[in-house]
Structures are given as structure tokens and as C-alpha cells.
C-alpha positions in Angstrom: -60.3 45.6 -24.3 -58.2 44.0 -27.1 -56.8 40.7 -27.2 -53.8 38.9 -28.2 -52.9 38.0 -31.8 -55.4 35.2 -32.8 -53.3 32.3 -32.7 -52.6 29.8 -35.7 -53.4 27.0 -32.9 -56.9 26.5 -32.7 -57.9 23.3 -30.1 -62.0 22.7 -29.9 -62.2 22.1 -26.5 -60.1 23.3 -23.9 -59.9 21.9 -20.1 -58.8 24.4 -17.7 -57.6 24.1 -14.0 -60.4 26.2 -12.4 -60.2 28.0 -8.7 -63.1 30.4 -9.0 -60.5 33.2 -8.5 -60.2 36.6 -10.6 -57.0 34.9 -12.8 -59.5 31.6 -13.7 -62.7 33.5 -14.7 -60.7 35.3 -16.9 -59.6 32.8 -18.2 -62.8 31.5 -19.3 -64.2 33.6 -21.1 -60.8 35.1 -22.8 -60.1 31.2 -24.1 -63.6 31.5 -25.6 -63.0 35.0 -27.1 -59.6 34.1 -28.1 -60.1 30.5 -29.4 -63.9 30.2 -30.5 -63.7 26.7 -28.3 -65.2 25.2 -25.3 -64.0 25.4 -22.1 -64.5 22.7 -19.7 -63.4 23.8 -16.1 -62.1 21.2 -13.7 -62.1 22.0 -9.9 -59.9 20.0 -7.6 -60.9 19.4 -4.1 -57.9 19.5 -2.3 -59.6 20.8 1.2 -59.5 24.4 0.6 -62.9 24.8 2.4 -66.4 24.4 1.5 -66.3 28.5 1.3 -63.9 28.4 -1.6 -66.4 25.6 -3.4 -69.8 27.0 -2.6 -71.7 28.0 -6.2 -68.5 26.8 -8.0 -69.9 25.0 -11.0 -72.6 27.6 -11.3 -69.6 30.2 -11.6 -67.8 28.5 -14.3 -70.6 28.3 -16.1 -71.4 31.9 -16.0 -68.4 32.6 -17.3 -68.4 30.3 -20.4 -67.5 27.1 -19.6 -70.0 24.5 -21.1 -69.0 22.1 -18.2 -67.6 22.4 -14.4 -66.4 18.9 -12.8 -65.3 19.1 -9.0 -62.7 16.3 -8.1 -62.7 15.5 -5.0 -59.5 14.7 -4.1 -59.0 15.1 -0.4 -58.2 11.5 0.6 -55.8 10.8 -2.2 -53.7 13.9 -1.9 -52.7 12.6 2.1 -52.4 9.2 1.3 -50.0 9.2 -2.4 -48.8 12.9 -1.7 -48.7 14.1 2.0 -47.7 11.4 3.8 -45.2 10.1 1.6 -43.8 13.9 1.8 -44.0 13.4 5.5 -41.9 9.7 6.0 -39.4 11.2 3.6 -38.6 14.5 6.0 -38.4 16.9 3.2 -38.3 20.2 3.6 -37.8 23.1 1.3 -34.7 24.9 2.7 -35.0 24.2 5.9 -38.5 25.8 6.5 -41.3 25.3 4.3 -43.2 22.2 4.1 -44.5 22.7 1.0 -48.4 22.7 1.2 -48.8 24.2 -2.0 -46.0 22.4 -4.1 -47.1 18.8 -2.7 -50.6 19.8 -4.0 -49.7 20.9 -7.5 -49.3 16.9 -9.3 -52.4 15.8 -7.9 -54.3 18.7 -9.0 -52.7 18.6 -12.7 -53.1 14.8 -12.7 -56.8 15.2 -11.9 -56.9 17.8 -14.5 -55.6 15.8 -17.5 -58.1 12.5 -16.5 -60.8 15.5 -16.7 -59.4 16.5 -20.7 -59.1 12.8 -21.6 -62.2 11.8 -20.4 -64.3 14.5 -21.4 -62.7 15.0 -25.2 -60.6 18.0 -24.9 -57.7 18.5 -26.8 -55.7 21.2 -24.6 -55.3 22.4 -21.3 -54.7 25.2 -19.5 -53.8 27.3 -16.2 -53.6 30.3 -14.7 -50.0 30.3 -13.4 -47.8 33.8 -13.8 -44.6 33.8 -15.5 -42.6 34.2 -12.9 -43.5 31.6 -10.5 -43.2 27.5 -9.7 -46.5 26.8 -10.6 -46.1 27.3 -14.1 -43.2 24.9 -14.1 -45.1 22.2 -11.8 -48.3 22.2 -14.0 -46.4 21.7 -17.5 -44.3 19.3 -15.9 -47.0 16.6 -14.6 -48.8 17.7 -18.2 -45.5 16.4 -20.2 -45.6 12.8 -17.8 -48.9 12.1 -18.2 -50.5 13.7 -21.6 -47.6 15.4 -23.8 -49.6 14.9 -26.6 -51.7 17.8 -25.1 -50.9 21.5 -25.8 -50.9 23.5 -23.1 -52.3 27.3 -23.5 -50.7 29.6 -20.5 -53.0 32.9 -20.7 -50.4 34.8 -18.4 -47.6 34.3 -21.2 -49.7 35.7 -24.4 -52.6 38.0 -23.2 -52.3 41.8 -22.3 -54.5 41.5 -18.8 -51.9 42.5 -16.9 -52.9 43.8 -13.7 -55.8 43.0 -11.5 -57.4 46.3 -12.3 -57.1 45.5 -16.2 -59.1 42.0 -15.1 -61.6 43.0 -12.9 -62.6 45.9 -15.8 -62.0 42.9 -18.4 -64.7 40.8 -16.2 -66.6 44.3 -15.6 -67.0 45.2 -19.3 -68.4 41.7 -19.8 -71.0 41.9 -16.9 -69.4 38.7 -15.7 -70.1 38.7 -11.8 -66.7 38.3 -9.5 -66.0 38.8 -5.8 -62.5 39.7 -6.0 -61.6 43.5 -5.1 -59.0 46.1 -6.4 -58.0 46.2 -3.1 -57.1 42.4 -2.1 -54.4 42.5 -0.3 -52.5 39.3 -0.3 -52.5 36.3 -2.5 -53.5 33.1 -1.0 -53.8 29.5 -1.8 -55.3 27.0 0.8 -55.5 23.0 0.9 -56.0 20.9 4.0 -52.1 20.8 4.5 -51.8 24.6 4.8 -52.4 28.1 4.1 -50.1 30.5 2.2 -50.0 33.9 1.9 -47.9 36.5 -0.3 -48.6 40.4 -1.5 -49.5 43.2 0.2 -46.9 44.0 3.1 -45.1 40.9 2.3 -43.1 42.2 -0.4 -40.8 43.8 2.2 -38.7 41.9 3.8 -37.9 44.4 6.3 -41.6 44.2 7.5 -42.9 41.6 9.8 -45.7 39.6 8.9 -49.0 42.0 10.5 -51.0 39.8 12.3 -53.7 40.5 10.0 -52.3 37.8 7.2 -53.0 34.6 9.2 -56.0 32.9 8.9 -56.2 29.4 10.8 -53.2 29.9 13.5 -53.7 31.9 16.4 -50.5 34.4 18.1 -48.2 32.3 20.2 -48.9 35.2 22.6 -52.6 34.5 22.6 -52.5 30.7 23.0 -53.4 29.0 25.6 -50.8 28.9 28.6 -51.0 25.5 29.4 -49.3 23.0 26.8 -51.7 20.3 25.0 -50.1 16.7 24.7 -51.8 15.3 21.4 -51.0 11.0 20.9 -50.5 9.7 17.1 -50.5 6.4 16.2 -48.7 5.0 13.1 -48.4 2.3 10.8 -45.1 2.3 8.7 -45.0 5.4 8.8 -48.7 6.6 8.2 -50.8 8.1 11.1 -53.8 5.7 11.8 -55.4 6.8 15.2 -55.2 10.4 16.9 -55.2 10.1 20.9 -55.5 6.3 20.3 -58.7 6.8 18.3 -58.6 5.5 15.1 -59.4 8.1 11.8 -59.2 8.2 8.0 -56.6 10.7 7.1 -59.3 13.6 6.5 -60.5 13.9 9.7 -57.1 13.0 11.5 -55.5 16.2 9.4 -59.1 18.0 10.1 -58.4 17.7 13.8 -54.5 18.1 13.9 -54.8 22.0 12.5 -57.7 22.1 14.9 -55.1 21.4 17.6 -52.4 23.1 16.4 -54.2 26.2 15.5 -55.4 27.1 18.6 -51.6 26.6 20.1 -50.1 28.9 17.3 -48.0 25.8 15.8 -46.9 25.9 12.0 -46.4 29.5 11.3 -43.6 30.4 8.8 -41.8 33.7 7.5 -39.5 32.8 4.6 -37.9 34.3 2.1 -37.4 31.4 -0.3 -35.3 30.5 -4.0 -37.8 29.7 -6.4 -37.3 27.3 -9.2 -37.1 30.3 -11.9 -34.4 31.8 -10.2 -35.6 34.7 -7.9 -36.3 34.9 -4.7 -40.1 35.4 -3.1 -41.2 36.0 0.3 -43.8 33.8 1.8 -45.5 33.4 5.0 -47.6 29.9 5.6 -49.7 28.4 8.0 -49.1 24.9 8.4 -50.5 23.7 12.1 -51.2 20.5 11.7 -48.6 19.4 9.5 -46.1 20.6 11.8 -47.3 18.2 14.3 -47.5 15.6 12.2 -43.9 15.8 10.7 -42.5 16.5 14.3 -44.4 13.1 15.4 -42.9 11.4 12.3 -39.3 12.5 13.2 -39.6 11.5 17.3 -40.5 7.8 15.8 -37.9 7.5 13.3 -35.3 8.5 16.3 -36.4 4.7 18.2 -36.5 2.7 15.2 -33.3 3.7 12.8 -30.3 2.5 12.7 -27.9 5.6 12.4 -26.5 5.1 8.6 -30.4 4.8 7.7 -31.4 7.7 9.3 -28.5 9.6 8.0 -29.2 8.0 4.6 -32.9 9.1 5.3 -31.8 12.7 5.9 -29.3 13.2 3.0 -32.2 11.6 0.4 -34.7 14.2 1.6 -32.8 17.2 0.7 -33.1 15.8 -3.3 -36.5 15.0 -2.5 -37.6 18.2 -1.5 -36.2 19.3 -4.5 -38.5 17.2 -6.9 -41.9 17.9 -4.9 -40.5 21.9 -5.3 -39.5 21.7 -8.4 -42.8 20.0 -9.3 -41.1 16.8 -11.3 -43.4 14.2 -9.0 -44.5 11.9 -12.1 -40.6 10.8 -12.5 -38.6 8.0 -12.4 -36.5 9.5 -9.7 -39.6 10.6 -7.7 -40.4 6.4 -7.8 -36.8 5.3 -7.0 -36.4 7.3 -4.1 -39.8 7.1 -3.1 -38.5 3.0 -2.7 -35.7 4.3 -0.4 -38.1 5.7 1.6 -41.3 3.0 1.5 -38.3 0.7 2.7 -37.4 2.7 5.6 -40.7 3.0 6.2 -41.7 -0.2 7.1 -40.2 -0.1 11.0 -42.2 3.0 11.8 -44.7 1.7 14.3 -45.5 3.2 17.4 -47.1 5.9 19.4 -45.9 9.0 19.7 -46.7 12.2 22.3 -46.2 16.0 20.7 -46.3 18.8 23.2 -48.0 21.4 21.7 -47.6 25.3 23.4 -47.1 28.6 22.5 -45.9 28.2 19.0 -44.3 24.7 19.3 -44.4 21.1 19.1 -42.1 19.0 19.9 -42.2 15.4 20.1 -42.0 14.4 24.2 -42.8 10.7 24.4 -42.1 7.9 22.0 -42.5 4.0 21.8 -42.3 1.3 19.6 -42.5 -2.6 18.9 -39.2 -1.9 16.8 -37.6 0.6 19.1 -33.3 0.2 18.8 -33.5 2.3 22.6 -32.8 -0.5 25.0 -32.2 1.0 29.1 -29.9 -2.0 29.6 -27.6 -0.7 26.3 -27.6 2.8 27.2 -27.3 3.0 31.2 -24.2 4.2 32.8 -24.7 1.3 35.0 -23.4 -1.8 34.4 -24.6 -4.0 31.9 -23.7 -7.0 30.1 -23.0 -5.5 26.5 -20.8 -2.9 26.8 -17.3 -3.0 28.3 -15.7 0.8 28.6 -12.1 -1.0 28.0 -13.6 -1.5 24.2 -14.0 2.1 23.7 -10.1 2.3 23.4 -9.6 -0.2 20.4 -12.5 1.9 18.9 -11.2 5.1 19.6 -7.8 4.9 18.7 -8.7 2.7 15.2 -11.6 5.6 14.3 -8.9 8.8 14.9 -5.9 6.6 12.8 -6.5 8.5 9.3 -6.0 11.9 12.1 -2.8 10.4 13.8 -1.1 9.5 10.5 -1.7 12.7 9.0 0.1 14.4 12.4 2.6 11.9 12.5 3.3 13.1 8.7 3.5 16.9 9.4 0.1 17.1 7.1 -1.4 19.0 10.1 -0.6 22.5 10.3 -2.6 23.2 13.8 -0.7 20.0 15.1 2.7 21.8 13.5 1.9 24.8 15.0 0.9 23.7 18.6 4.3 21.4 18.5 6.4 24.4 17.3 5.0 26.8 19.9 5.7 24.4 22.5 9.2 23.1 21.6 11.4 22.5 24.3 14.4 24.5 24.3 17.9 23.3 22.8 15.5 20.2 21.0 15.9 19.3 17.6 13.0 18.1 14.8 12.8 14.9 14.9 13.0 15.4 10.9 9.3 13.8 10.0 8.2 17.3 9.8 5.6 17.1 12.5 7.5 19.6 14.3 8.0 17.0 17.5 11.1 16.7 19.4 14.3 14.2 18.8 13.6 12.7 22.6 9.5 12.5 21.7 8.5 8.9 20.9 5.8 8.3 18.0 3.2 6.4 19.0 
């Protein structure tokens, strides 16, 4: 198997973001073959599942890396990543929540503290050229270490299909799990599950229940609904059916809960950053309860202009997480916007959770703007119908003038159609009568 050109480039040590997967021990060894360096492999812990980390280090280091680090990360990634992600609303076109761009800063930041502290003087992933990844790696590289080069083995070597890698690990009698015959391509964190390949391609074909792994068929769930409570603190969950949890276990149990309901499955076909579209299909159960619980809260405690504010900022928002530009000074200012809000959102809320769905079914909060007395058809002591009028007439003025003007063409039409017979214009142009009397 021949390599790429040797390179003029030649870094000592290299630190490489390390899943255990066919793409990363490749990688290893080929940066050794390649480069004549070391390879340090870092491992971020992001909740992908005790499976995915069994024998990890051991692995790495059968595959030429001098040094395997696992970062556990778990508790960082929902408190500076997930649940800002959650008070800010953002989804990715109106669908995807995300659980695998939120997850890419933390796990590059964690990666370049591994090449600083342990002496390396490049990094490197195992992204494809034609995905986001790529772009969200290099991006949180250039924030935080752009003095580091950064060594992409999918741009430069000529492994380029998983048959040419397995006999590239085979000719090596390097050891690997993966199979000509994987079907779909999957990565997994505690927020959710994604799945691409295989069948998936097609758009024309549904998503076989064979791809999903931690959500079971709406179909098969249980008939009766399952209320689950959540408890927050501007904004951030702090107790699950008024039990009080760190955010590991509170996540842990929310995909237990919404799992067994079927919640949190998605079938997108999405725009990626590098300007074609992909189909995906993720499992996110318990962050679909969690966001839906986050949303029936913010409807008691904000104003209208800040929720609509709060809405319009999370389009841009989802953007950046997406787009894989966390470490910026936009990130931070809107990220203010948002810790602002924020601050009101207190309360309990209940999400129904059946067949496929959550929805948010009972709310309540110290700083609830929902007042009976305010909102009753009955009489209160706040609200006098004859005010509506004022309010009325002063909010449609900007309409009125334009009709009055002739600006309106429906209003020109309807007023033409309508004319009365032997009638003249009243010459404004707004098609009206002589004997009709502007208001």
C-alpha cells in the first residue's frame, strides 16, 4: 500500500482526535509511516457509552500511539454546551438539534489542552472532505491554538474506501472490529445518536427500523402517556420529578424516558456547511424533552418582544453551533442575549410524553406574566373592551392611509367591483364613491 508524497512539513509529535473507529486507527499508524513522529491519541468522553471506551487506550496504543489520554468530558459538555444550546431554542432548520455539531468545540478544545500540555506540535482528525466536521474541528483549532498545523489525513492520503482501510490495517496485523459490511455511519454522545449510510442515501426510502438504536417505534410504545416534571433554574434543569440531579444523570434518565415512548426521532435531509445536502436520521429522546420543557417555561415568563427577540436570535445561533464557529465573539455576545433572558426561567414544568411526542402540558412559575384575573372573559379590573378601539384603530392607521390613498390594489379592486351605479370617483384614487365619506 503506498503512501502520499512525503511531505516537506515534518511535526515531532502529533495529537490526534481518537474514536477507536476504522478512520482513527488508520490514522495512527499512517501519521507514523508518513511523518516518522509520535502520535499522542486524545479520547473525549462525551457519553458515547462505556462500550465505545472499553480497551480504548490499549487500542491506540496498538496502533502506534506512544500515549492515549481519555477526557472525560461529560459534565462540561451539558453545562457550557447543551444547555446553553437549549435556553437559546436553536434548531438547525427546523428539525435537528444538533447532537453532534454542539459536541464538536468541546471535543477539539479538549484536544488542543491534550497537544499543549503534552508537547505536541500538530494536530489532527479524521474528518472527510466533504463534511461539517472538518470545518468545526479547524475552526475551534484557529480560536484556540493557530499556531498549531493541522494535518487532515482524508485530504492527502490515497485510503479511500473502507475496503482500502481495513486491508491497510490488515496488511499491518493491526487488530480492528469494523466490517466491510457496516452499514451506516454513526456517532453517539449523551445528547443523541445519529445515523447516515447504508439505505439512507435514498431519500425515497424510509428510515428501516433497523437504524435506531436507543428509541423505541411510536407503534410499540407504551399506550398510556408518561407525565415526566423538570425543575429549573434560569433556565437550567436542576431536579427531574422534583428530585434533584447533576446534569449526567438528569440527561441519563431523560433518554431513559423518552426512549421507551419513541420521542426524539428525526428524518432530515439537511444543507451542510460545504454546500450539499446530506440525509440524516437522529435519535434524540431526551433532548426533545428537555427543549419542549424549556419552551413551555419561556411561554409564562416572556414578555412577547423578548420571546420574539429570543426566537429571531436562535436562528443565527444555530447557525454558529452548525457551522462549528463556537470560540467567537459572536458566539459570546449572543450568548449574553440569551444568559439575560435566561435569568426569569424558574419553574416547574410537566411534558407528556406518548407515542412519539412530548409536549409540554403543565407549567408554573414564581415569574409567570399568565395572571387568570388579566386574561378572563369575565370582568376584571384591568382591562376595559372600550380600550380595544383606540388600540385597534391606531395599530391598522399605516393600513387605512394606504386605502384611503388608492396604494391598495385589493381595496381598489373590491371598491370598483362594488361601485354603485351612476357614482363617480371620488378622485383620491381609492376607487370609493363621491357620496362615500373618509373616515
Amino acid at each position: 500500500m503506498s503512501n502520499t508524497t512525503k511531505p516537506a512539513f515534518r511535526p515531532k509529535k502529533v495529537c490526534v482526535a481518537y474514536s477507536g473507529g476504522l478512520d482513527t486507527s488508520c490514522i495512527i499508524p499512517w501519521l507514523v509511516e508518513t511523518y516518522g513522529c509520535q502520535v499522542v491519541a486524545c479520547v473525549a468522553d462525551v457519553g458515547q457509552g462505556a462500550r465505545e471506551l472499553e480497551g480504548i487506550e490499549e487500542k491506540a496504543k496498538r496502533t502506534g500511539a506512544v500515549e492515549c489520554i481519555v477526557v472525560d468530558l461529560k459534565k462540561q459538555f451539558m453545562e457550557e454546551f447543551v444547555f446553553p444550546m437549549c435556553i437559546s431554542g436553536s434548531i438547525y432548520e427546523g428539525r435537528y438539534l444538533m447532537g453532534t455539531s454542539i459536541a464538536r468545540p468541546i471535543i477539539a478544545r479538549a484536544q488542543v489542552e491534550v497537544a499543549l500540555a503534552t508537547g505536541c506540535d500538530a494536530l489532527c482528525h479524521g474528518c472527510t472532505g466533504k463534511g461539517n466536521d472538518q470545518v468545526r474541528f479547524e475552526s475551534t483549532y484557529a480560536s484556540l491554538a493557530p499556531q498549531l498545523p493541522v494535518i487532515a489525513p482524508w485530504r492527502i492520503w490515497d485510503l479511500k474506501s473502507r475496503e482500502a482501510m481495513l486491508a491497510y490495517l490488515k496488511e499491518r496485523s493491526i487488530p480492528c472490529a469494523a466490517s466491510a459490511e457496516k452499514i451506516y455511519s454513526r456517532d453517539a454522545n449523551m445528547w443523541h445518536i445519529s445515523h447516515e449510510g447504508g439505505e439512507l442515501e435514498d431519500p425515497w426510502n424510509a428510515p428501516p427500523e433497523d437504524v435506531w438504536m436507543i428509541s423505541a417505534s411510536p407503534k410499540d410504545a407504551p399506550d398510556q402517556f408518561e407525565d415526566v416534571m423538570l425543575s429549573f433554574s434560569k433556565g437550567r434543569p436542576t431536579a427531574l420529578n422534583g428530585k434533584a440531579m447533576d446534569p449526567v444523570s438528569l440527561l441519563t434518565e431523560l433518554n431513559k424516558i423518552g426512549g421507551r415512548n419513541g420521542v426524539g426521532r428525526v428524518d432530515i435531509c439537511e444543507n451542510r456547511l460545504v454546500g450539499m445536502k446530506s440525509r440524516g436520521v437522529y435519535e434524540t429522546p431526551g433532548g426533545t424533552i428537555l427543549m419542549e420543557a424549556v419552551r413551555g417555561l419561556e411561554q409564562l415568563v416572556l414578555d412577547r418582544e423578548t420571546l420574539h427577540f429570543r426566537e429571531k436570535l436562535a436562528l443565527d445561533f444555530a447557525k454558529i453551533i452548525y457551522n462549528g464557529t463556537w470560540f467567537s465573539p459572536t458566539r459570546e455576545a449572543m450568548w449574553a442575549s440569551f444568559e439575560a433572558i435566561a435569568q426569569v426561567l424558574d419553574g416547574d414544568v410537566v411534558v407528556r410524553c406518548y407515542k412519539g411526542r412530548a409536549e409540554a402540558v403543565k407549567r408554573r412559575s414564581p415569574n409567570s406574566l399568565f395572571h387568570h384575573g388579566f386574561a378572563t372573559f369575565g370582568e376584571d379590573e384591568v382591562y376595559d373592551h372600550k380600550h380595544s378601539e383606540g388600540f385597534i384603530r391606531l395599530f391598522s392607521l399605516p393600513l387605512r392611509i394606504r386605502a384611503l390613498l388608492g396604494l391598495n390594489p385589493d381595496a381598489t379592486k373590491i371598491a370598483a367591483a362594488n361601485k354603485p351605479a351612476n357614482s363617480a370617483s371620488c378622485g383620491n384614487g381609492c376607487g370609493c364613491s363621491t357620496t362615500t365619506q373618509h373616515a
